[in-house]
N, C-alpha and C positions, 0 to 999 in steps of 0.2 A: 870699731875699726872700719877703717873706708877701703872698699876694694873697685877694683874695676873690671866687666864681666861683660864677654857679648853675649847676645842670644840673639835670634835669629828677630827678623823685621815683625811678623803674624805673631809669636808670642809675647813680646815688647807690649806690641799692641792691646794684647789679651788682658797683659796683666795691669796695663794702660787703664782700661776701661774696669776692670776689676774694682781696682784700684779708686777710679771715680763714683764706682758703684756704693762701695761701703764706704766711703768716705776716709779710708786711711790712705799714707802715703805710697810711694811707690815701693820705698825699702821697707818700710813694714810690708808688702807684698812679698817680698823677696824674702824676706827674715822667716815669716811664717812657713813660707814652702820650702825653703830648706829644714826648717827646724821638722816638717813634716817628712820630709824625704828621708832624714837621718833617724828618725822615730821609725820608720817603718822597715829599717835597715840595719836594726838593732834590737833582735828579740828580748834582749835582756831589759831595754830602756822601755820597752811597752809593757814589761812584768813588773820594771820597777816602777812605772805610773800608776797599773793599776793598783797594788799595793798602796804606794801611795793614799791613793784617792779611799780606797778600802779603809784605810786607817782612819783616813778623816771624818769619813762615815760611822767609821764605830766610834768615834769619841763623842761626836754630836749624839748618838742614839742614846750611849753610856749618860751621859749627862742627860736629857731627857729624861730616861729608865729611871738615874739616880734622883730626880727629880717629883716624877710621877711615885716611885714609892715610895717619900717621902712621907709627900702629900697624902697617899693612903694610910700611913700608919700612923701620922699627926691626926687622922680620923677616928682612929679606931680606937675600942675603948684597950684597956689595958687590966 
């Protein structure tokens, strides 16, 4: 969606150069710092990232684990 939005002349600028710095657009400039501003202005949305991110971490580990002991018991005699 397209909006239209002032901000003052010095942050334009800021986010002008930002902007040139990493090499993304200007609205990706803007997308990112709101999506930041409203992430830090919602306890619930920073519980549910970390979660998130937590979950994806246990399933890589699980798969690894289920992996590795696999491996171990295709070793071992029986």
């Amino acid at each position: 969606m397209k909006t239209a939005i002032s901000v003052p002349d010095q942050l334009f600028h800021q986010a002008e150069k930002l902007a040139h710095r990493t090499g993304k657009s200007r609205s990706q400039i803007y997308q990112e710092a709101l999506a930041e501003y409203l992430l830090r202005r919602d306890p619930g949305a920073v519980t549910e990232a970390m979660d998130q991110a937590l979950a994806e971490i246990d399933q890589v580990s699980e798969t690894w684990l289920s992996q590795a002991g696999r491996q171990a018991l295709e070793r071992s005699e029986w």
